[in-house]
N, C-alpha and C positions, 0 to 999 in steps of 0.2 A: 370510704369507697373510692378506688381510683380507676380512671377511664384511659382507654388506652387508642387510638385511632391505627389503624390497622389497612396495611395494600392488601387489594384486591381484586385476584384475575379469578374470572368467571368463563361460564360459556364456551370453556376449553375440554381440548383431551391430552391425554400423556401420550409420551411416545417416547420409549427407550429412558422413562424419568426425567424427562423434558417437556412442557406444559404448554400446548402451538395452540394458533388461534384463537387466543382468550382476549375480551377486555375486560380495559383495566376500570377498578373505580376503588372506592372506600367506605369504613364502615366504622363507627365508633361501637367499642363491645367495655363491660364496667367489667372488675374483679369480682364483683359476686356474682358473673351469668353464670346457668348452667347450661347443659344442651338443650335444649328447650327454646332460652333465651337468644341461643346464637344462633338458631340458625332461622328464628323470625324476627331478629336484626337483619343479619344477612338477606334473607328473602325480601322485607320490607325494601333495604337499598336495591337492592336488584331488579325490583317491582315481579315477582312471581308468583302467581297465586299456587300457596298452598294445596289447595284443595286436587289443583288437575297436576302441580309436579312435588317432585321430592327436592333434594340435593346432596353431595355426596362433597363432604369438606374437608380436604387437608392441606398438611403442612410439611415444608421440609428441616428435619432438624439441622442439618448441617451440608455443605455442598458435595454432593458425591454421594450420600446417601440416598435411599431410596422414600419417597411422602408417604408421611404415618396418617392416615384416615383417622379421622375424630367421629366419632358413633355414639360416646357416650357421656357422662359428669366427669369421669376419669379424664376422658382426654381433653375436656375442657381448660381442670386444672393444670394440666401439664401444659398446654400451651400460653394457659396467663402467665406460669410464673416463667419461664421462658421471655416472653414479652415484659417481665417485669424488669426481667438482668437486662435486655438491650432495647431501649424505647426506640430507638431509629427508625423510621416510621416504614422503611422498604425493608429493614429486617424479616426475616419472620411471616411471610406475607402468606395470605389464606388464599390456594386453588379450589376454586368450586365448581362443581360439574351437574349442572340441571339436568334434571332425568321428569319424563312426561308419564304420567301413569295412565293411559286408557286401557279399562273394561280388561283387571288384572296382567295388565301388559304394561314394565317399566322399560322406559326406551330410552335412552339418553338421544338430547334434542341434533349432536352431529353426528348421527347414522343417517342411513339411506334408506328409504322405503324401497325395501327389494321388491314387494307386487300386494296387490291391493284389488281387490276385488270391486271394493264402491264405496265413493266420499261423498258426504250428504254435507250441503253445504245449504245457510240460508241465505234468501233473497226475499230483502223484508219479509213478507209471513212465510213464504213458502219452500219446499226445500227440492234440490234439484240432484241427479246425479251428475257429476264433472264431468264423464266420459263422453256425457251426449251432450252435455250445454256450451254451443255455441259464442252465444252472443250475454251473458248474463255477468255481471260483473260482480266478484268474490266478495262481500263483504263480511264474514265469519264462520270458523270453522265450529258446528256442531258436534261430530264423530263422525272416528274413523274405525269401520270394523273391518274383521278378518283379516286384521295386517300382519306381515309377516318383515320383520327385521334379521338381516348379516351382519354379524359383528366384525367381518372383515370389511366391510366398506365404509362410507364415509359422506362429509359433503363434498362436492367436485370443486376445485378452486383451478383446476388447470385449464386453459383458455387452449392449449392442443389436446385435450382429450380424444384419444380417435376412435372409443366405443361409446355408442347412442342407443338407450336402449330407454322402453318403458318401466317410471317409476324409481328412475336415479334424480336425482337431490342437487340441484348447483346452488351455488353459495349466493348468487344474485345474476340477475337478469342480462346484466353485458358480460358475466362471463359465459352463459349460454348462449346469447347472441356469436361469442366469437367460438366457440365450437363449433356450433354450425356453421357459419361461414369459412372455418378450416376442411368441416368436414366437406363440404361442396365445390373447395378448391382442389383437394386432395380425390376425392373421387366424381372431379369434375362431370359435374352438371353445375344448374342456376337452381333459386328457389325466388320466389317472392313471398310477401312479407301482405298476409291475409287482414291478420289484424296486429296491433302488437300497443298497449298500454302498461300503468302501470303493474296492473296486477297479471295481464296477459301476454302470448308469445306465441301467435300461430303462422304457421311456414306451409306451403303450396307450391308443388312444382311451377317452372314457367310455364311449361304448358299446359294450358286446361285440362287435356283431355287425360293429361297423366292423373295414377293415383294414389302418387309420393303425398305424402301428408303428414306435420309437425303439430301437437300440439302442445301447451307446457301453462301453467298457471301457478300464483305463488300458494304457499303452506301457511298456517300458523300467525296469518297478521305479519310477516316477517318478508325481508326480502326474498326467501330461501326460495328458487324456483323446481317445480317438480316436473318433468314429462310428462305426462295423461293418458297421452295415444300417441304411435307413432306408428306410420307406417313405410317401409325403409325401400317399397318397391318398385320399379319407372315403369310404367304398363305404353308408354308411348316410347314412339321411337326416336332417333340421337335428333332429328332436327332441330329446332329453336335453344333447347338447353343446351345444345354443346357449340355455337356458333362462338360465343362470346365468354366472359366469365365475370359476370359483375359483383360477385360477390370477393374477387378478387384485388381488395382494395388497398393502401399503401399502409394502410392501420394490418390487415391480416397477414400481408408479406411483412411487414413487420418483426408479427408475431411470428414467422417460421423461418427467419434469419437474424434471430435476436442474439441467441449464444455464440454468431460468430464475431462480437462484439463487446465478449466478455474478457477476453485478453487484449490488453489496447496496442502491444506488437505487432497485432496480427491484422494484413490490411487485406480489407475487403469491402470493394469498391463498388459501387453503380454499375456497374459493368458486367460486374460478376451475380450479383443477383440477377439480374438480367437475366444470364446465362443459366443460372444453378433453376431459376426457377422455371424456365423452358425445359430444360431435362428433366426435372422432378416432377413437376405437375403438365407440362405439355400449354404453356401459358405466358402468351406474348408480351411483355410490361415494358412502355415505352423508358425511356430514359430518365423524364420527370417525374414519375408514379416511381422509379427504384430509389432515385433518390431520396426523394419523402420518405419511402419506408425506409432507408440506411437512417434518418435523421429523428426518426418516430423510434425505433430499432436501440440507436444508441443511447435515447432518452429513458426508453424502459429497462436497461442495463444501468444508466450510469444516473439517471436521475437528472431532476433541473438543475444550471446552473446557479439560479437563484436561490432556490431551495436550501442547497445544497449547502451554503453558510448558516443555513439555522438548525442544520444537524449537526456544525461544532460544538455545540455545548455538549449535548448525548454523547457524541462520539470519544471525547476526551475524560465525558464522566467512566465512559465502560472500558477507555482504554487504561486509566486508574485502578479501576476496578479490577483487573484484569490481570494486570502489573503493577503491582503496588508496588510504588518506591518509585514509579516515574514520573516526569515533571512534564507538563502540559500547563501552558500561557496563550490566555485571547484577548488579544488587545482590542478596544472599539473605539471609535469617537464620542465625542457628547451626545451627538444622537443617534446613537449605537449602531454604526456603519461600519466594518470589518476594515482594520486599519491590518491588523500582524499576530500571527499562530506560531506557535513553539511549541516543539515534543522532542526529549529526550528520554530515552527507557531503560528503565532500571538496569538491564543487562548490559546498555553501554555505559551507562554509569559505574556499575562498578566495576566492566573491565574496563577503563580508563586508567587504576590505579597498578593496572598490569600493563599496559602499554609503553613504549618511550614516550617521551612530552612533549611531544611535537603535535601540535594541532595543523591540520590544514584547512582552510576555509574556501570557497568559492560560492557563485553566483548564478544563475540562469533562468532565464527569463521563460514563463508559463505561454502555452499559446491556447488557451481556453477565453472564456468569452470575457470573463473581466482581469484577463490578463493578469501580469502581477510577475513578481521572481522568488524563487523557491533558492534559499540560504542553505547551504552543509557547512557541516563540521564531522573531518574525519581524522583519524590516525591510520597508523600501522600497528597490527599484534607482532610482537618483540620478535618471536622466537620464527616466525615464519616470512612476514611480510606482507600477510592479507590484510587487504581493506577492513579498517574497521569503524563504522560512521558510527558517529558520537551525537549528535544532533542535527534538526533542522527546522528550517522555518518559511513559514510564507511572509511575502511581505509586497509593498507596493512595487519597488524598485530597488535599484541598489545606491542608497544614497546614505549620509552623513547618520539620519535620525534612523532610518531601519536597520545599520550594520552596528551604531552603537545601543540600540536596543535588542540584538541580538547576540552580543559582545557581555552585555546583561545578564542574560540569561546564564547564557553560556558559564559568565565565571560565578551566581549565583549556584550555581548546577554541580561546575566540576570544582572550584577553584583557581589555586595557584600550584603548581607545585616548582619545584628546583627542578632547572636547567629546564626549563620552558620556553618551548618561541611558536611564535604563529606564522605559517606560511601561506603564503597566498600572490597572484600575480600585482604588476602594480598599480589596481585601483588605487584611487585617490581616499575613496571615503572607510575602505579598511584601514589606510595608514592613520587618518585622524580616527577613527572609532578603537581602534587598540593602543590607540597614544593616549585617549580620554581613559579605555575605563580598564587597558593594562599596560601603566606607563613604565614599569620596570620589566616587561617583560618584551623582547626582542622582536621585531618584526621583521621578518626574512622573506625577500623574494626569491619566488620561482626561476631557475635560470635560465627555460627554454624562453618564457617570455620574454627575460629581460634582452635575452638574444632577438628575438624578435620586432622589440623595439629597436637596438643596435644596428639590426639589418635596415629597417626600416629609413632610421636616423640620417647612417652613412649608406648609400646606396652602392656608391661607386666602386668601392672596394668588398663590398660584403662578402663575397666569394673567400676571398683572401682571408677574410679575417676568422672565418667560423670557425675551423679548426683551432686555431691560435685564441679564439676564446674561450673555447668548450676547455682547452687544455688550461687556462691557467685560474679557471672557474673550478674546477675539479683536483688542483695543485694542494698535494698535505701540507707543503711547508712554504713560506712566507722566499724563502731563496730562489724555489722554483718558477713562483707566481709571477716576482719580479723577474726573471728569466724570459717570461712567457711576456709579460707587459710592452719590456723593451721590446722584442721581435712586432709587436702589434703596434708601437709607435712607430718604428721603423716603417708601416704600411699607409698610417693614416693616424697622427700625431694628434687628431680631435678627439679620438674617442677614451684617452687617459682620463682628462676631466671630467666628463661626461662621467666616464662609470664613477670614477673619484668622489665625483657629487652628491650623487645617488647612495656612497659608505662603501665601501668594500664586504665591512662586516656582516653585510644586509643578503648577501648571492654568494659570495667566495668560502671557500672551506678552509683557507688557510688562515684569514682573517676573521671567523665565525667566531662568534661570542660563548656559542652554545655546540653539543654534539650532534649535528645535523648532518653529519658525513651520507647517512641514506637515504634522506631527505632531502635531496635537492632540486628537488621540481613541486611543482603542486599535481603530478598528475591522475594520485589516487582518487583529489577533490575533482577530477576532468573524468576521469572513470565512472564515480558515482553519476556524472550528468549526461554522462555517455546511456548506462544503464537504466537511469526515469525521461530519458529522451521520449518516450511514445508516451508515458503518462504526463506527460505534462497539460494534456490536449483533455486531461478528464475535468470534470467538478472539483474544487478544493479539497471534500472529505475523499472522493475517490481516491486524489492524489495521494492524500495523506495514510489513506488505507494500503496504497501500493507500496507507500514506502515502509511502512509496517510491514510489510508482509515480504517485501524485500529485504528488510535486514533477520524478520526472522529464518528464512532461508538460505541467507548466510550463517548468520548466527548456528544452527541448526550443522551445515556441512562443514563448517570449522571444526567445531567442536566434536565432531565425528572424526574428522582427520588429526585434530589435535591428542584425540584416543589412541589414534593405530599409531601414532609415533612411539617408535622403539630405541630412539638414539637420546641420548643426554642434551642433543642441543635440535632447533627444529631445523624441519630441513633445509630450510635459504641456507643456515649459520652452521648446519654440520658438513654442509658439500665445499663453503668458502675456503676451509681452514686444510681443508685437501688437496686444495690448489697449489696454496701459498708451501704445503708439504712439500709438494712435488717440485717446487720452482725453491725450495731450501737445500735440495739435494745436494746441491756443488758450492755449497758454503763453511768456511771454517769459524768455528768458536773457541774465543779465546776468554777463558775467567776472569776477570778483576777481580771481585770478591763472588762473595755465593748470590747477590742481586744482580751483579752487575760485568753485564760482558762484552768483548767486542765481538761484532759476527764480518768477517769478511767476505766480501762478495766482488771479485777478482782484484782489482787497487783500489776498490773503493770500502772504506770504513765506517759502520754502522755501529753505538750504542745502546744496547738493550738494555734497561733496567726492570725488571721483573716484579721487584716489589712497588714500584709506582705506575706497572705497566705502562712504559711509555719507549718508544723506539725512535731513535736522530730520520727514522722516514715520513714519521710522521701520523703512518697508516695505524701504529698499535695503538694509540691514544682516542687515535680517533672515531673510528672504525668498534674500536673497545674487543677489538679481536684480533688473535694472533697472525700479526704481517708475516709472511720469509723470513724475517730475521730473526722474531720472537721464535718460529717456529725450529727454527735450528738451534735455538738455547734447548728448548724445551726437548725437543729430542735428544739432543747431546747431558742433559741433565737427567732425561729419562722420566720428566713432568707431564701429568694429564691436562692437554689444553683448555677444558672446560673449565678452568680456575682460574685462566688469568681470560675471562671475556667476560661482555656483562650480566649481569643473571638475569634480563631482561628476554638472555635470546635460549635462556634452558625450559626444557618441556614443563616443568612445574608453573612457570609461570605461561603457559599458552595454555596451561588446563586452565590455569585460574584466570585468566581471560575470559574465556566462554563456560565462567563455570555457570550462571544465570543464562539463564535462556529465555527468548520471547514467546512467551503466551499466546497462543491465536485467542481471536475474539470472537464469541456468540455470535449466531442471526440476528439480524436487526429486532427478529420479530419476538427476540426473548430477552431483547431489552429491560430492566427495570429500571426506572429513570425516577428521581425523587421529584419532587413539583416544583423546589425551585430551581432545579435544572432545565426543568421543562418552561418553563415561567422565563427562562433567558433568551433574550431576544439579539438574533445578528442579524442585520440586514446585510447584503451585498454591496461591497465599496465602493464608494463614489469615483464618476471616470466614464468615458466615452469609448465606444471600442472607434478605432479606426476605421476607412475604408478599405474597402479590397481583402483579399484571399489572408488570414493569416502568417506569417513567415516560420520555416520549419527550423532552419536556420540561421543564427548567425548572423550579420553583416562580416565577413573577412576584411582584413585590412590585406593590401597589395603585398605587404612583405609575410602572409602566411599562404598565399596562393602560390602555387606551383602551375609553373605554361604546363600544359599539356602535349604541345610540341617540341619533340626534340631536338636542337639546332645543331649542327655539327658543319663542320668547314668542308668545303667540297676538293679542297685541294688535299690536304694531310688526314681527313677523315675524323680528325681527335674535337670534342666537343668543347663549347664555351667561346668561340671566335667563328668569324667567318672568313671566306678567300680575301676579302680587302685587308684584312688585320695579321693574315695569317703569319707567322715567324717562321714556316717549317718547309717552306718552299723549296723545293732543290735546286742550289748554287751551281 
C-alpha cells in the first residue's frame, strides 16, 4: 500500500477554470481509497461534518484544461495513478467546494442568501428570531428555513461596493464596515455605530430622530457577515448629518483613491485628493488626513516595504514556474537578511545568442525605504538596434562584492562568447569585478562619460577640445585618430597622457580590440534607468515585477515589428546602406582581381577587398556593413549588399531574437507555492534610512550641468566671451 500526500485548496469557486478564494491545506489519501475513503479523509482535514454538507472534488489534468469532478471509484483510480507518475506534492492538487445541505436545499457555502424569511438561532435554551433581536449575542445556528439562493451572486470581498441591500453576504466584518463608511461618504450623510462586537454590526443615523437603520450579524460560526434589516431611508432633515463627515477617514479616502496609484509614473499628490475628493464627494480634507490616505493608499497598492522581501522566495518560484529556463538568485546573510536578487528570463537568454556581444552594464540607485541599487545588463537586437535587457539585480550598492557577484551570475547565465566586451561608464568596482571574473574579455568605456570626465579634468579649455575628441574617439583608422590627437595637443598637451593612461583600446574605435563601432556609449544601459526611474520608489517585489512586465512589453512590440519587416535586413541596417549608395554615386572602380578593387573618390584612393570585407576606410570592417566604397564595387559588380554585412543585422536573426516571449504571471491569489518555499525566510536588509526627503535624483557633477543662462558679449553679440575679452570690437 502506498500513501501519497496531496495539496489542497478548499472553500473555493471556479471562475473561467480558475479556482479564487480557496485555502489552502493537506491531506494524506493510500492507493487502495476509494470514493467513500476520500472524501472522509478530505472532510476529516477540513473538519466538515458530514451529516449538514456534502463536497464536490476535483482535479485538473493538465494546465489549460478544464477540472474533471471525481463522483465516483472510477475517478478515484484515475487520479491515484496520475499521482503515482508525478509525486510532487503541488502536482496534481485536489479543489474542493463545500456545499451545505439544509431541509433538501444544497447550497454551496460562497453564494449569497438573496432573502430569507426567518433565522432561528439559539441562545442557551432559547431561540430567537434575528430580525427582532436586538441585544442577544449569536452563539449557534439551528435552521434556516424558506431560503432562497442566486447562482449569480456571491460573497462580497469589495470594500467599494455601492449596493446595500438586505440578506447580501460579506466576507468579514471590516469589509462591511468599509462599505458603509464608502457608502455614507458617497451619499453623504453620518452614521453612528449603535452596537458593533464580534459577532455584530449595527449602524444608526446621527440623528435620533432619523429612521436610517443598519443592522448585520455573522452566519454559520464564521466570519461571514450577513445584513438582517436595513433600512435605507433619512426621515430627518439635512441638519447635524450633513454638517461634517466623519466617516470620512484617511483609511476610507484611501480606499477611493487607491487605483490612482497603481501605475507608479503617474503622480498624484496631496493636493490633488484634496481637490478630487471635494468635487466628487463635496468633502473638505485637510492636508494631513490626504496625506495619510496617499500613504495608506500606496500601501494597499504596493504592499509593506518589509513584507515585501519575504514574497522573494514565491515570487521567483512562480516566475520559474512560469518561464521555465529562467534563472532567478537570492542571496541572504547568516541570519537570513536580504543581501542581493538576480533574474534573467528565459527569453533574454536565448536571444542573447542572437544579439552582437556586447553587454552593457550600469547602476542606480533605489529610493524606497531600504534603499539599495538596482544592476542591468543589456544589449542591442542586431538587425534593428532596440534595447534588449538581458539581466538584473538588486543589490546593496554599487561596490567590489555586489558588481562581481553579479558579474557571477551573469557569465553563469549567458557565458562567454567571441569578440565579447562589456561596456559600461568608468566605475571603479566594474573595472575590477570584470577583471576578476572575465579577465580575457575587454572592458570598454562609455565615451560621453569619459568626456565628461575630460571636461571636468581640463576646465579651461574644454570648449575647445569637445569637438576634437568626439572626432578622434569616433575615428575608423589609427592615421586619422592620430590626426585628431595632434590638433588636441596642440590645445592643451595634458590630456594625451591622461587618455593614454586610461588604453586607447578601452573608448577609441580605431584602437578597439573588439567590434564595437555601434556601441560606443552606454546609453541603452542609461535608457533602461531612464524607463524604472518612477519604479524605483516601489517595494523590491514591485520593482522586480515592473521590470518583468517591462521587458515583456518590450519583448512583445519587438517582436511584432520584427514580424511586419519586409526587407532582408532590419531597419536601422537597411536605410544605412542607402546612404552610403547615394554618397557612392560619383565614385570610380577600378578591378585588381575579382576581390579586390580600387574605388576612387576624387584624388583620393580607397582599397576594397570583398572577400575579407574590409575597406583602407576603415568603415567596411568595422561597421560590418557596406561603406561608399564597398558600395560602388558592389554596384559596379552588380552584387546584393546583404552578403557582404553581418548576419547579425538580417531579419532571420531579429525573429530569432524575440522568438521566446515573456509570460505574464498569475494573481497572487492563485499562487501555488510548495512549503519549503514557503518555509523560506528573507528578512529586510540591514541599514539605516537616512534623514530628510529622499532624493529623486542624482547628485550631478559640475561638468554635466549646463547654466541655464545664456551669456553672450554685448558688443559683437556672438556667445562664449564677454565685452572685456571680446576680439570683435570695431577697429
Amino acid at each position: 500500500m502506498e500513501i501519497f500526500p496531496v495539496y489542497l485548496l478548499h472553500s473555493g469557486e471556479w471562475e473561467e477554470n480558475k479556482f479564487v478564494n480557496f485555502i489552502s491545506d493537506c491531506v494524506i489519501i493510500e492507493s487502495t481509497f476509494n470514493y467513500n475513503n476520500l472524501v472522509a479523509a478530505i472532510s476529516e482535514q477540513i473538519r466538515i461534518d458530514s451529516d449538514l454538507n456534502t463536497i464536490e472534488i476535483n482535479f485538473v489534468p493538465n494546465v489549460g484544461l478544464p477540472p474533471i469532478t471525481i463522483y465516483n471509484d472510477i475517478g478515484v483510480k484515475v487520479y491515484i495513478e496520475l499521482k503515482k507518475k508525478n509525486l510532487n506534492f503541488t502536482e496534481y492538487p485536489l479543489f474542493v467546494i463545500v456545499k451545505e445541505i439544509y431541509e433538501n436545499h444544497l447550497v454551496v457555502t460562497s453564494s449569497v442568501v438573496a432573502s430569507s424569511s426567518s433565522c432561528l438561532v439559539a441562545t442557551n435554551s432559547n431561540s430567537r428570531d434575528v430580525s427582532t433581536t436586538d441585544s442577544t449575542e449569536i452563539i449557534d445556528i439551528e435552521l434556516i428555513e424558506n431560503t432562497n439562493f442566486s447562482e449569480n451572486t456571491g460573497i462580497i470581498d469589495n470594500m467599494l461596493n455601492e449596493f446595500v441591500e438586505e440578506d447580501q453576504v460579506y466576507q468579514d466584518k471590516e469589509t462591511l464596515m468599509n462599505v458603509m463608511k464608502n457608502l455614507a461618504v458617497r451619499e453623504r450623510f453620518q452614521f453612528k455605530v449603535k452596537r458593533s462586537s464580534a459577532t455584530r454590526y449595527h449602524l444608526t443615523c446621527l440623528d435620533d430622530n432619523c429612521a436610517w437603520n443598519f443592522k448585520s450579524s455573522i452566519i454559520f460560526k464564521a466570519n461571514i457577515f450577513k445584513v438582517r434589516s436595513y433600512n435605507n431611508n433619512h426621515t430627518s432633515g439635512y441638519g447635524e448629518r450633513y454638517l461634517t463627515q466623519r466617516q470620512a477617514t484617511s483609511g476610507i479616502i484611501a480606499s477611493i483613491v487607491k487605483d490612482k496609484y497603481v501605475n507608479p509614473k503617474k503622480v498624484y499628490t496631496a493636493n490633488y485628493i484634496i481637490e478630487d475628493i471635494q468635487k466628487q464627494h463635496g468633502i473638505e480634507v485637510s492636508y494631513m488626513k490626504a496625506w495619510r490616505a496617499k500613504e495608506i493608499a500606496m500601501a494597499m497598492i504596493r504592499g509593506s516595504p518589509s513584507d515585501s522581501y519575504k514574497e522573494l522566495p514565491k515570487y521567483f518560484y512562480m516566475l520559474e514556474q512560469t518561464n521555465p529556463g529562467s534563472v532567478t538568485k537570492l542571496h541572504k546573510s547568516e541570519d537570513g537578511c536580504f543581501l542581493y536578487a538576480y533574474v534573467s528570463l528565459y527569453a533574454s537568454i536565448k536571444g542573447w545568442e542572437h544579439c552582437i556581444p556586447i553587454m552593457v552594464v550600469d547602476g542606480s540607485f533605489l529610493k524606497a525605504t531600504y534603499k539599495g541599487t538596482i544592476l542591468t545588463a543589456c544589449t542591442q537586437d542586431g538587425a534593428v538596434g532596440k534595447i534588449f535587457p538581458l539581466a538584473y539585480a538588486i543589490v546593496d550598492s554599487e561596490n567590489n562584492k555586489s558588481w562581481e557577484w553579479f558579474f557571477i551570475q551573469i557569465k553563469g547565465t549567458f557565458g562567454v562568447r567571441e569578440g565579447m566586451c562589456i561596456v559600461s561608464d568608468r566605475n571603479e568596482s566594474i573595472f575590477n569585478a570584470t577583471k576578476a571574473v572575465y579577465p580575457k574579455v575587454p572592458h570598454c568605456i562609455c565615451m560621453f562619460h569619459l568626456w565628461q570626465n575630460v571636461k571636468r579634468t581640463f576646465k579651461k579649455h574644454h570648449k575647445q577640445l569637445k569637438d576634437i575628441f568626439f572626432a578622434f574617439a569616433r575615428a575608423y583608422t589609427i592615421e586619422k585618430f592620430e590626426y585628431h590627437m595632434t590638433e588636441l595637443c596642440n590645445i592643451d598637451p595634458r590630456v594625451q597622457p591622461y587618455l593614454f593612461e586610461i588604453g586607447y583600446e578601452r573608448w577609441s574605435r580605431a584602437y578597439s580590440k573588439v567590434k564595437r563601432s555601434m556601441v560606443m556609449t552606454s546609453n541603452i544601459a542609461e535608457s533602461i534607468n531612464a524607463a524604472n526611474k518612477d519604479s524605483r520608489e516601489l517595494p523590491v517585489m514591485r520593482l522586480l515585477e515592473y521590470m518583468t512586465n517591462l521587458l515583456q512589453q518590450w519583448n512583445n512590440k519587438n517582436r511584432k515589428s520584427a514580424m511586419e519587416t519586409s526587407t532582408e535586413l532590419g531597419e536601422k541596417y537597411d536605410k544605412l546602406p542607402q546612404e552610403n549608395l547615394i554618397a557612392s554615386e560619383q565614385m570610380t572602380v577600378r578591378p585588381a582581381t575579382d576581390q579586390l578593387y580600387t574605388v576612387l573618390e576624387g584624388v583620393r584612393r580607397n582599397i576594397v577587398c570583398l572577400e575579407e570585407g574590409t575597406c583602407s576606410c576603415g568603415k567596411f570592417q568595422m561597421d560590418e556593413l557596406s561603406c561608399p566604397h564597398a558600395w560602388a564595387v558592389l554596384k559596379n559588380q552588380q552584387l546584393r549588399p546583404g552578403q557582404y554585412c553581418s548576419f547579425y543585422y538580417k531579419k532571420d536573426k531579429l525573429l530569432s531574437t524575440y522568438e521566446f516571449s515573456v509570460n505574464p504571471m498569475p494573481d497572487e491569489s492563485l499562487w501555488v507555492i510548495p512549503t519549503e518555499v514557503m518555509e523560506d525566510v528573507v528578512l529586510p536588509p540591514k541599514g539605516r534610512r537616512n534623514a530628510g526627503r529622499p532624493r529623486k535624483e542624482r547628485l550631478k557633477p559640475a561638468s554635466e550641468k549646463e547654466s541655464k543662462r545664456a551669456f553672450s558679449c554685448s558688443v559683437c553679440g556672438q556667445g562664449g566671451h564677454n565685452r572685456k575679452t571680446c576680439t570683435n570690437r570695431p577697429k
